[in-house]
N, C-alpha and C positions, 0 to 999 in steps of 0.2 A: 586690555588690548588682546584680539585675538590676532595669532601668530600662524605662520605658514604651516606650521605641525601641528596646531589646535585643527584647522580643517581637515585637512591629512588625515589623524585621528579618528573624525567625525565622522569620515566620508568610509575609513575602513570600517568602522560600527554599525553603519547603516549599509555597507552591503553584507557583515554578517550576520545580521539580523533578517535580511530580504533571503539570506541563503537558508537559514535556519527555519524563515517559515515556508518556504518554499520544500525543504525537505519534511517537515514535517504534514503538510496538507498532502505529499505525493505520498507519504506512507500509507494513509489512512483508505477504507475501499469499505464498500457494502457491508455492513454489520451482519448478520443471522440470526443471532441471540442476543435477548436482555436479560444484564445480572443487576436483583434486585440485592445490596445488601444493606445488612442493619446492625451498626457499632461495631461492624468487621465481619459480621457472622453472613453467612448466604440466606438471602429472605424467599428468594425463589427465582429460578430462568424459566425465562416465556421466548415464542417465538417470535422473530419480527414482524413476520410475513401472514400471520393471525390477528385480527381485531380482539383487543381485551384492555379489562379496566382491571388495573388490580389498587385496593384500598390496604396500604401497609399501615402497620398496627404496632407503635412503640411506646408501651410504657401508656400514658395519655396523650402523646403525639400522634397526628392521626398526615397520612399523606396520598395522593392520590397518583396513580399513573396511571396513563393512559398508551396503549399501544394502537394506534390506527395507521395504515397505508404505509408501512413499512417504513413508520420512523414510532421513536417515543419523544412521552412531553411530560412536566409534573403539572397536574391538573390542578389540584389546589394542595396546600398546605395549611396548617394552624400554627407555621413559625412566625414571628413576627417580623423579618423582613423580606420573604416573598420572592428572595434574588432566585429562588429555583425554579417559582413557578413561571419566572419573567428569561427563564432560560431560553426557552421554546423546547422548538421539536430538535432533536437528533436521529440520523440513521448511520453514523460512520461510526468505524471501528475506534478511531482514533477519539470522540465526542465520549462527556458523561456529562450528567446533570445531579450537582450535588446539594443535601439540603444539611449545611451543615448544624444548625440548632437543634434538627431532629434525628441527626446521625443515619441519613439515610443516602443512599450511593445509587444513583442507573445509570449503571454504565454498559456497552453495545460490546460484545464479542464478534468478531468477523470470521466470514470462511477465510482460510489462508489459499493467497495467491496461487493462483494453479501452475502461475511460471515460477522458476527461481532466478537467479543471478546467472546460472549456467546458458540456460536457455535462453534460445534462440528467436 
């Protein structure tokens, strides 16, 4: 039996979750750099706003990124389920794409906001 507080409930969960992603997509803004890393370590930052391919190299895990048009994407991988290469492209701050069988991290740094909270 659902009851007048079971909706109630519902109805407040599902507007803090529409508030929750709503704050979290207005955080996120134009990336600058991509950080490559691997099993925590830094593999390397590229820029966004440059065309490059970089091929990371773990162990016999091999992965590809690709940087074009001012997003990234993982081009191919040798894990065997693929979920990163099926990620697609990212360009926001707040986006990464991870490969976790091969322990590999791109994630996007952003310029920070040229307003603050104060401003007008």
């Amino acid at each position: 039996m659902i009851k007048k507080a079971d909706i109630i409930l519902a109805i407040v969960f599902i507007i803090l979750g529409l508030c929750a992603s709503y704050v979290a997509g207005f955080g996120s803004h134009q990336g600058s750099t991509v950080l490559i890393t691997v099993d925590g370590k830094e593999y390397g930052s590229y820029a966004l706003n440059k065309n490059k391919t970089v091929t990371v190299k773990n162990g016999i895990h091999t992965n590809v990124v690709v940087i074009k048009n001012g997003s990234v994407s993982m081009d191919s991988s040798d894990c065997k389920n693929q979920i990163c290469v099926h990620a697609g492209a990212i360009s926001n701050s707040s986006q990464s794409i991870i490969c976790l069988p091969n322990r590999v991290v791109v994630q996007i740094e952003g310029k920070e906001s040229e307003y603050d909270a104060i401003s007008n």
